[in-house]
C-alpha positions in Angstrom: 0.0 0.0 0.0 0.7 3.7 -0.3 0.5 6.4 1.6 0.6 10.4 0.7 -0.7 11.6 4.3 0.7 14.7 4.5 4.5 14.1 3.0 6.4 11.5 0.8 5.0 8.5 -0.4 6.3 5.2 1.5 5.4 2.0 0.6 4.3 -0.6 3.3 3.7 -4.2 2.7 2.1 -6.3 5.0 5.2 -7.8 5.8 4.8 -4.2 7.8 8.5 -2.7 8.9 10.2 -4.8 6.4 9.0 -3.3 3.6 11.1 -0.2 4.6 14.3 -1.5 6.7 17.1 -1.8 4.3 19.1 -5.2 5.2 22.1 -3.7 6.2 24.8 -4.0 9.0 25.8 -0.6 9.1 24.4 0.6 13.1 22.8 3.8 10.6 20.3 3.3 8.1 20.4 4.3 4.4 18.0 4.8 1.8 14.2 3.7 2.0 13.7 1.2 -0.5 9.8 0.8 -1.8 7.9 -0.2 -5.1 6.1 2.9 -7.3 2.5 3.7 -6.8 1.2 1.2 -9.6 3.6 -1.7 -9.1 2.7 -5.0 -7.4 5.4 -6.7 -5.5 5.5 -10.4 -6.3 6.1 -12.9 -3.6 9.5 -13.1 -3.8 10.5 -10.3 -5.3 12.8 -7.0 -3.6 10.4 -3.9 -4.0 12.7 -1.0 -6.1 14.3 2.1 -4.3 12.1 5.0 -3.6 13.1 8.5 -5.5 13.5 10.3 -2.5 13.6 14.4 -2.7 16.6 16.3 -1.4 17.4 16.3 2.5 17.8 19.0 5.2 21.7 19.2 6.5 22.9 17.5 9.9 21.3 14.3 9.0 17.3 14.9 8.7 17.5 11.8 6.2 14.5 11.4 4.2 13.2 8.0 5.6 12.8 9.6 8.8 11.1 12.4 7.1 8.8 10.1 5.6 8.1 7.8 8.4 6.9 10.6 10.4 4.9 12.6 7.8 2.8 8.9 7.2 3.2 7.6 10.5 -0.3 8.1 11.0 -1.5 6.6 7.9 1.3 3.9 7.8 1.9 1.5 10.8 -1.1 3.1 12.7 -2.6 0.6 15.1 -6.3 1.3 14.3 -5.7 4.0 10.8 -6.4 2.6 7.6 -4.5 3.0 4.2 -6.2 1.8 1.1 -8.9 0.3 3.4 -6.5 -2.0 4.9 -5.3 -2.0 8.6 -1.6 -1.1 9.5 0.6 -1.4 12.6 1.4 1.9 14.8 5.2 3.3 14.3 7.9 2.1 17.5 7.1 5.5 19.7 10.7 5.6 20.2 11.1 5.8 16.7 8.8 8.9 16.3 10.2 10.7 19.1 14.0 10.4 17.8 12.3 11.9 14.6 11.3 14.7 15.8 14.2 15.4 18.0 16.6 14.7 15.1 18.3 18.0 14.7 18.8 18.8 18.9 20.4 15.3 19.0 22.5 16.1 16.8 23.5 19.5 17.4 24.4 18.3 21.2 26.6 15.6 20.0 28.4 17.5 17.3 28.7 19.8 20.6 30.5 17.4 23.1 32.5 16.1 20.0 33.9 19.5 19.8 34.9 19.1 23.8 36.7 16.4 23.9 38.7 17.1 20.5 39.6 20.4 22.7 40.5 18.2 25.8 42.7 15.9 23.8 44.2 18.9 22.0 44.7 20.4 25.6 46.3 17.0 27.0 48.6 16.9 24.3 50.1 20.7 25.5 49.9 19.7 29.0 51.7 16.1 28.6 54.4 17.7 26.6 55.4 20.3 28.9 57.6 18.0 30.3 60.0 18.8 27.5 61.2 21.0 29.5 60.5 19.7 33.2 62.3 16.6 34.8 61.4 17.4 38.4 59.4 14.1 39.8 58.6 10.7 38.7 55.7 11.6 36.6 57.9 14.0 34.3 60.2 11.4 34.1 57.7 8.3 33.1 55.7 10.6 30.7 59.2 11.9 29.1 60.0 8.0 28.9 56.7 7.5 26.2 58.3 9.1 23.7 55.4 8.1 21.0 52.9 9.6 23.3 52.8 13.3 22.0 52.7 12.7 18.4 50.2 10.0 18.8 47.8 12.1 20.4 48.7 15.2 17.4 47.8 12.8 14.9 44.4 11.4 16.3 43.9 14.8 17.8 44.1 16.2 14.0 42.1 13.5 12.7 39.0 15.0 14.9 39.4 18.5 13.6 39.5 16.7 10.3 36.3 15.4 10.9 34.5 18.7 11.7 35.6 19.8 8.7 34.6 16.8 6.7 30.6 17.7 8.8 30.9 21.2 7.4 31.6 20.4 3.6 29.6 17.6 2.9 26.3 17.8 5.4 26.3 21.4 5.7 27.4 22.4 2.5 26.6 19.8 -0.1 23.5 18.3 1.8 24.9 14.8 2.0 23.2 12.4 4.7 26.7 11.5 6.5 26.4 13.0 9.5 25.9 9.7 11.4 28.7 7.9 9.3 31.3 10.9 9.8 30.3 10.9 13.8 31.0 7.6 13.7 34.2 7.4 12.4 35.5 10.0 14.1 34.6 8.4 17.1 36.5 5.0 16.2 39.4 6.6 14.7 39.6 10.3 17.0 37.9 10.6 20.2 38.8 6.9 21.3 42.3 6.6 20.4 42.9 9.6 22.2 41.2 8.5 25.2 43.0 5.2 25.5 46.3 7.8 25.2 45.2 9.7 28.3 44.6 6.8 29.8 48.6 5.9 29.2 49.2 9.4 30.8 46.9 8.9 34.0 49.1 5.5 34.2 52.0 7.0 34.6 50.4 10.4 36.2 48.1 9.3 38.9 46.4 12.1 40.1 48.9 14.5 38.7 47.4 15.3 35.6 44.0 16.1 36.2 43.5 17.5 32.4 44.1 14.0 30.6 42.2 12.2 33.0 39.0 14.5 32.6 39.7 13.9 28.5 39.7 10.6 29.1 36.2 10.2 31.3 34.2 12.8 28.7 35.3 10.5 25.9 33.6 7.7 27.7 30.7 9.6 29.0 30.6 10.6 24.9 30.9 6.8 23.9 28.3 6.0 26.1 25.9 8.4 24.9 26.6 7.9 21.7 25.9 4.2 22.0 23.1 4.5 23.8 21.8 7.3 21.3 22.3 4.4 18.3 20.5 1.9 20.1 17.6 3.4 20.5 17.4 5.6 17.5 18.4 2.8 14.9 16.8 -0.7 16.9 14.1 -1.4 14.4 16.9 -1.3 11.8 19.9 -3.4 13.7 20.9 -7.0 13.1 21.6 -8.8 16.1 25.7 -8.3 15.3 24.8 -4.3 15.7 23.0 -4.7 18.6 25.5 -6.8 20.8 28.5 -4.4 19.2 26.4 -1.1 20.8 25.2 -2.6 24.1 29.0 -4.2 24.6 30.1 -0.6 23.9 27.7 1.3 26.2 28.5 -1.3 29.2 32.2 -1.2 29.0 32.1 2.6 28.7 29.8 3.1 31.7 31.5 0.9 34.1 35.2 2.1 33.2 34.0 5.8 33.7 32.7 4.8 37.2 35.5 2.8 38.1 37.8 5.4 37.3 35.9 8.2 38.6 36.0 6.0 42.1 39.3 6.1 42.1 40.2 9.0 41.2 38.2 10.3 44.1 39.4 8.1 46.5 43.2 8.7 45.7 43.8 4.7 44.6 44.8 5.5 41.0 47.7 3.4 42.4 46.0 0.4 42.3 46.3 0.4 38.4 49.7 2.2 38.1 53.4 1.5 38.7 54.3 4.1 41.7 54.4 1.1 44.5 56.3 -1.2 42.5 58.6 1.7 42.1 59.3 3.1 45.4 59.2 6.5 44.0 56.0 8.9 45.2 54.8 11.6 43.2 55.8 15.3 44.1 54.7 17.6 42.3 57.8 19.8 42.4 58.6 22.7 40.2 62.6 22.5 41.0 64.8 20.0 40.8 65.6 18.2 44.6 69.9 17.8 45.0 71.7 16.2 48.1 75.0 17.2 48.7 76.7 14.6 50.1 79.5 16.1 52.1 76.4 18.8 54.0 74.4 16.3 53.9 71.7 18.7 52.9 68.7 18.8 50.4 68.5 21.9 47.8 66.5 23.0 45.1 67.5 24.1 41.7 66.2 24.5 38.1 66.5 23.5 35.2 68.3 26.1 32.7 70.8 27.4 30.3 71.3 30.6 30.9 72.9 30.4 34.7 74.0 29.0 37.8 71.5 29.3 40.9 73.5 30.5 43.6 73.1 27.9 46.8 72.6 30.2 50.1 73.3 27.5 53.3 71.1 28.7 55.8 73.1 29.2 59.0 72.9 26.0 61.5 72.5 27.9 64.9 68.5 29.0 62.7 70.1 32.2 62.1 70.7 33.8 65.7 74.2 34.8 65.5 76.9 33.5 67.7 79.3 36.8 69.6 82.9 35.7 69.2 85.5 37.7 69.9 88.2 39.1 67.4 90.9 36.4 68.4 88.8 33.7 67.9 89.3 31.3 65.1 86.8 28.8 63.3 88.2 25.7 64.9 88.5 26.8 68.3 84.9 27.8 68.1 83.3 25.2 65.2 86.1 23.0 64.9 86.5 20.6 61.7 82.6 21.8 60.5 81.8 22.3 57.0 78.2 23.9 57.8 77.1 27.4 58.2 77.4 29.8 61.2 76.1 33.2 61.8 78.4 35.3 64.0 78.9 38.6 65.5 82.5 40.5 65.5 82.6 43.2 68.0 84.5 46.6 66.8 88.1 47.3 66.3 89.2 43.5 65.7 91.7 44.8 62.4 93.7 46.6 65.6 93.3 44.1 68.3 94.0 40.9 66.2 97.1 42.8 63.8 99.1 40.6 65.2 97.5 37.0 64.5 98.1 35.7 61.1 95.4 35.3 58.2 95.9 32.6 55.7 94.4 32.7 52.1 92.5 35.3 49.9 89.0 35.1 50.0 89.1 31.4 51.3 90.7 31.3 54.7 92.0 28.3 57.2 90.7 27.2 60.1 93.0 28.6 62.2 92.8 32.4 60.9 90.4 34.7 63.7 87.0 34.5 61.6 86.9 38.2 62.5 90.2 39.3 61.3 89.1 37.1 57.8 85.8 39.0 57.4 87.7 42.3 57.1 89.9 41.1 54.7 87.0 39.8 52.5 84.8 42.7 52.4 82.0 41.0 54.7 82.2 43.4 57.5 84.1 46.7 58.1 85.8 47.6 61.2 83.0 48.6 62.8 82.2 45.3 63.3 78.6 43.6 62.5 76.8 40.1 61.9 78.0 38.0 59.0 77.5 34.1 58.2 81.0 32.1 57.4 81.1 28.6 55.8 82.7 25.5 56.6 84.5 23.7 53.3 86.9 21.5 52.0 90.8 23.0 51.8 92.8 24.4 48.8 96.1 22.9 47.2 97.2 26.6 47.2 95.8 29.3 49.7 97.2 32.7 48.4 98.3 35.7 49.6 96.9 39.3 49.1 96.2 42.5 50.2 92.5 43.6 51.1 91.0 46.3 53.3 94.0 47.2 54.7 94.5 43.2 56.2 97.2 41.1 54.4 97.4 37.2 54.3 100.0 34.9 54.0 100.2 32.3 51.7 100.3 28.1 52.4 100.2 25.4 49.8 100.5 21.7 50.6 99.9 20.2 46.5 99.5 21.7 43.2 96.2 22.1 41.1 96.0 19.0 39.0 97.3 17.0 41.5 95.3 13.9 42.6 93.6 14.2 45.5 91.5 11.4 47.7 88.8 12.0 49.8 89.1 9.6 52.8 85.2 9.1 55.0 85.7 9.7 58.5 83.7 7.5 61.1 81.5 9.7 63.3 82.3 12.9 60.9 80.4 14.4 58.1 83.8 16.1 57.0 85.9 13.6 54.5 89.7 14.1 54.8 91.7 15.2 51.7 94.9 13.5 51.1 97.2 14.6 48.3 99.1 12.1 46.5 102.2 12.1 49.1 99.6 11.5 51.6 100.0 15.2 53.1 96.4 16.2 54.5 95.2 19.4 53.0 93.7 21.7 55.8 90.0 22.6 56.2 88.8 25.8 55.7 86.6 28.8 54.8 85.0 31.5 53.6 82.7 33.8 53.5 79.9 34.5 50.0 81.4 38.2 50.1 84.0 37.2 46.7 82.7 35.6 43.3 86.0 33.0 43.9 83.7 31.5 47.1 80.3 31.6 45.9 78.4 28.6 45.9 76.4 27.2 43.2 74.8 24.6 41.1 73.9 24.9 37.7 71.4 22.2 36.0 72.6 23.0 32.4 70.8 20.4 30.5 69.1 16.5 30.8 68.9 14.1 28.2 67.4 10.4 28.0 70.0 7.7 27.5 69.5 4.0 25.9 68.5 1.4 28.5 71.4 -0.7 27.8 73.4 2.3 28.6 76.4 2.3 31.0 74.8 3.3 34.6 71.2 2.5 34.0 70.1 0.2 37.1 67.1 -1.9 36.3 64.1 -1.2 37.9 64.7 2.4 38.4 63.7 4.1 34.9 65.1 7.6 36.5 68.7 6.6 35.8 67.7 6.7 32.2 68.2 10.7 32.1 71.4 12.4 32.3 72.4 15.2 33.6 74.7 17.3 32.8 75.9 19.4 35.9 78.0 22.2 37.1 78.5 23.1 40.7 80.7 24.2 43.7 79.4 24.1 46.8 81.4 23.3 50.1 85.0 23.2 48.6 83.7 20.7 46.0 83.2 20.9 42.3 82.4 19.8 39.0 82.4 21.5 36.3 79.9 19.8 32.6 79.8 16.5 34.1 77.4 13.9 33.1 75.6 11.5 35.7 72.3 9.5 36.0 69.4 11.0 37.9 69.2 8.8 41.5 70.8 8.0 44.5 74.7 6.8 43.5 76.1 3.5 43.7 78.9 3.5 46.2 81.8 5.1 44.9 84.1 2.9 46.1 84.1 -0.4 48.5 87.2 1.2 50.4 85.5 4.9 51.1 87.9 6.6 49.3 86.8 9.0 46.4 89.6 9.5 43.9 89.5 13.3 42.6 91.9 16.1 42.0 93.2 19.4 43.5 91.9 22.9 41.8 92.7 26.0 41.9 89.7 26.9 43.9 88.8 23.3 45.6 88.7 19.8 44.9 87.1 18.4 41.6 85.5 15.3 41.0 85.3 14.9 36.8 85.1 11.3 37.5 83.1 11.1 40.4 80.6 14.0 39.9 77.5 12.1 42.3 80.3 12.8 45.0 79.5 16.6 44.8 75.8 16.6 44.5 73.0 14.0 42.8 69.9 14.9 42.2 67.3 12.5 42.9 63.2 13.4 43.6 62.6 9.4 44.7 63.6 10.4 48.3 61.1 10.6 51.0 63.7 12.1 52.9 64.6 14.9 50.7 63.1 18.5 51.0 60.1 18.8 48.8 60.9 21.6 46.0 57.8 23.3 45.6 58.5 27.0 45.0 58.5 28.1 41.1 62.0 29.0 40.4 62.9 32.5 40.9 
C-alpha cells in the first residue's frame, strides 16, 4: 500500500517494517527502498528504491522524514490506508524523529569538547619537554610516541568537523551519522586510551588527561546508547551486541575510574608502588649534597647557575665571638654554616695574629680578622654568616682592606687528591698524592671565587642498555649534565644519572683532583651533588623558580 498523508510517499507491505528496513549491518540506516504507486510486489521479489527528494543538512534523512509525515497513515494501530489496517510506528522511533536536529547538534557539541581536551592533554603532557622534576615528568618523558600520537588522532578529529561542514552542511549529503561515527572509532577513542597511558604514569597528577579521558567515555556512552535506540528497528543482532558491549564497557570504566580517582587509589592500576618512587609535584629539581648532607633545590636552565645560600645551623641567631677567635677553636673541623657577630676594632686588636688565604681562609685564621679582609664586615664590626668547606692545594696571599694574608700550599692544582670518609664525621679528609692532609677551611659569600652554586645545564634520556642504568629504576635513564661548587667541592659539565649513586668505592675513598679553587671530581661527579626526587627524605621543591 501507499501512503501520501501529509509528506512522501512510503510504501508498506504487509510484511509491515520490512517493507522499509534496508538489510544492512551498518548501526545507521540508508535509503528507504519501496515499489512505485502502480507496481505489485511479487512474492519473492525486492520492492525497487524509492526517488526520494533532497534532504535537510545534519542528518534529517529522508526515511525519517517520511516515516513521520505517514506515520499516521502507515503502521497506525487502528488507521487505515487503502482500506487496509496497518501497525502503529515504535514510539521511540517517532520521538527520535522529531528530535533529530537537537540530537544532533548536542553531539556535534561534546564532539567538539573532547577534541579540545585531547588537544589540551597533548600541550599539557608535553610540557615536560622541558621539566624533569618528579617521577611523573620522568615516566611521561619516557613514552616518547605519546605526544605525536595524540597530534595525529587529535588532528584527525578537527578533520572530521571539517569533513561535517563540507559535505552535510554544504553539499547536503546524509553522512552525519557515518562521519560521527568514524570519528569516534578513529579520533575521540584513540585519544582517550592515550590519556589513559598518561593517567598510568600520572596518577592524580594530571587532572587534564584524566577528565579527557572520562568525557570521551561519557561521549561513547551516549553515543551508543543514542544508536541503540534511535536505529533498533533497523539493527541486526551483530549491531546490537556491538552497541550494548560498547555502552556497558564505557559506563563501568567511567565509574571505576571516577571511584578512584576520588578516592586517591589511581595506584592500584599504576606503577608508583612497584617503584618506590611517590609523586611530588615539584617545580625544582631536589639535589643532596653529600658532604652537607643537605637537600637543595635548583632549576633547570641554560642561561645560569643558581646560587646555593646555606642557611646558617645555629637558625640564624648569631653567635658573639670575639676578634681572636678562630673557626676551629669555636666550630672546629665543621663544613656547615654559622652566623656570627665580631665586636668593633678586631683589624687593631688581632694585627698581630696571622690570616691565611685570599678570599678562602684556614681554620685557624680569627674569623673576624678574615671577614675584614673579605669585604664581609668593616671595622666597625657587624653580623655575618661564614662557611665550613673543603681546603685548597694553594691558599694565596693578598692585600685587602688594609689586612694582608699569607700564603700556604700543601699540592699543586692538578694533583690527585682522595677524599678519605671519617667514622662519626660528616667532613671527609683530603689527602694529596704524598699522603700530606690538606687543611679545612673557609670563607665567607662576600668574593665571586667563594660563591656557591649549582647549575642544571641540561638533561637528556639515554638508551636502556646504557652504562649506569640500574634496572628497575627508569630515573637513571636521564642524564644530567651538571655544574657546581658548593662546600670546597666541584664539578664543572659533568654527566651523571638521575638517582641516589652506587657507592663510589668499597674502600671509602673517592679518587678526585686538586683545583685552583677546591677539589674536583670529573670522575666522580654524584660525589658533589646527585639529584634524585625518589627520596622521601629529601626537602620537597615546591616554590616556582625564581
Amino acid at each position: 500500500a501507499a501512503s501520501t498523508a501529509g509528506g512522501p510517499a512510503v510504501w508498506v507491505d504487509r510484511r509491515g517494517l520490512r517493507g522499509f528496513m534496508p538489510a544492512m549491518l551498518a548501526v545507521v540506516p540508508g535509503s528507504v527502498p519501496g515499489p512505485s504507486d502502480d507496481e505489485e510486489l511479487g512474492p519473492g521479489d525486492a520492492p525497487p528504491a524509492v526517488h526520494k527528494p533532497p534532504g535537510q543538512a545534519w542528518d534529517e534523512r529522508n526515511d525519517a522524514l517520511a516515516v513521520q509525515a505517514s506515520s499516521t497513515a502507515v503502521l497506525g494501530r487502528g488507521s487505515t490506508s487503502s482500506g487496509g489496517s496497518t501497525r502503529s510506528a515504535p514510539p521511540l522511533m517517532i520521538k527520535y524523529y522529531w528530535h533529530d536536529k537537537p540530537v544532533a547538534a548536542a553531539f556535534l557539541l561534546m564532539s567538539v569538547i573532547d577534541n579540545a581536551l585531547s588537544w589540551a592533554a597533548f600541550v599539557d603532557a608535553n610540557g615536560v619537554s622541558t621539566r624533569m622534576y618528579n617521577i611523573v615528568d620522568m615516566q611521561l618523558k619516557l613514552v616518547l610516541w605519546f605526544g605525536p600520537a595524540i597530534l595525529f588522532f587529535a588532528s584527525l578529529g578537527c578533520v572530521a568537523f571539517a569533513a561535517l561542514i563540507v559535505f552535510v552542511e554544504c553539499n547536503k549529503f546524509h553522512w552525519y551519522h557515518e562521519i560521527m561515527n568514524l570519528r569516534i572509532y578513529f579520533s575521540a577513542v584513540p585519544c582517550s586510551f592515550l590519556c589513559g597511558i598518561v593517567v598510568y604514569y600520572s596518577e592524580q597528577s594530571k587532572p587534564l588527561p584524566f577528565a579527557t579521558m572520562l568525557f570521551i567515555m561519557v561521549y561513547v556512552l551516549s553515543w551508543a546508547i543514542h544508536c541503540r535506540l534511535r536505529w533498533s528497528f533497523q539493527l541486526n543482532t551483530c549491531s546490537k551486541i556491538i552497541l550494548d558491549s560498547t555502552t556497558l564497557l564505557a559506563l563501568v570504566g567511567a565509574i571505576f575510574l571516577f571511584c578512584l580517582f576520588l578516592s586517591g587509589r589511581m595506584d592500584i592500576i599504576t606503577k608508583s608502588s612497584e617503584l618506590n618512587c611517590p609523586y611530588v609535584s615539584n617545580n625544582q629539581m631536589p639535589l643532596h649534597v653529600p658532604v652537607l648532607g643537605s637537600w637543595y633545590c635548583a632549576p633547570w636552565q641554560s642561561e645560569g647557575p643558581t646560587m646555593i645560600r646555606r642557611p646558617p645551623v645555629e637558625g640564624g641567631e648569631p653567635r658573639r665571638i670575639l676578634c681572636t677567635d678562630t673557626y676551629i677553636g669555636i666550630f672546629g673541623i665543621s663544613l656547615e654554616a654559622h652566623a656570627v657577630t665580631c665586636p668593633q676594632g678586631c683589624a687593631v686588636q688581632a694585627a698581630s695574629l696571622a690570616v691565611t688565604g685570599c678570599g678562602v681562609y684556614t681554620l685557624e685564621t680569627p674569623i673576624c680578622l678574615a671577614a675584614i679582609h673579605a669585604g664581609a664586615l668593616e671595622e666597625s664590626g657587624g653580623q655575618t654568616v661564614v662557611y665550613g668547606r673543603l681546603g685548597l692545594a694553594k691558599f694565596q696571599a693578598c692585600s685587602r682592606n688594609s689586612v694582608t694574608s699569607e700564603a700556604l700550599q700543601v699540592a699543586t692544582p692538578g694533583d690527585a687528591a682522595q677524599l678519605v670518609e671519617q667514622s662519626g664525621s660528616i667532613a671527609p679528609v683530603v689527602l694529596s698524592s704524598s699522603g700530606a692532609r690538606a687543611p679545612q677551611a673557609y670563607h665567607f659569600n662576600s668574593v665571586p671565587e667563594a660563591e656557591e652554586f649549582v647549575w642544571l645545564q641540561s638533561w637528556r634520556m639515554v638508551d636502556a642498555e646504557a652504562d649506569g642504568v640500574r634496572q628497575g629504576e627508569p630515573w637513571t635513564r636521564i642524564q644530567a649534565t651538571v655544574s657546581a661548587h658548593i662546600a670546597g667541592m666541584e664539578v664543572s659539565n659533568v654527566a651523571f644519572p638521575l638517582g641516589r649513586p652506587a657507592a663510589f668505592s668499597t674502600s671509602g675513598v673517592v679518587r678526585c683532583q686538586f683545583s685552583a679553587t677546591g677539589i674536583s671530581c670529573p670522575a666522580s661527579g654524584q660525589a658533589v651533588t646527585y639529584l634524585d626526587f625518589c627520596q622521601t627524605e629529601a626537602a620537597t621543591c615546591l616554590a616556582e623558580p625564581a
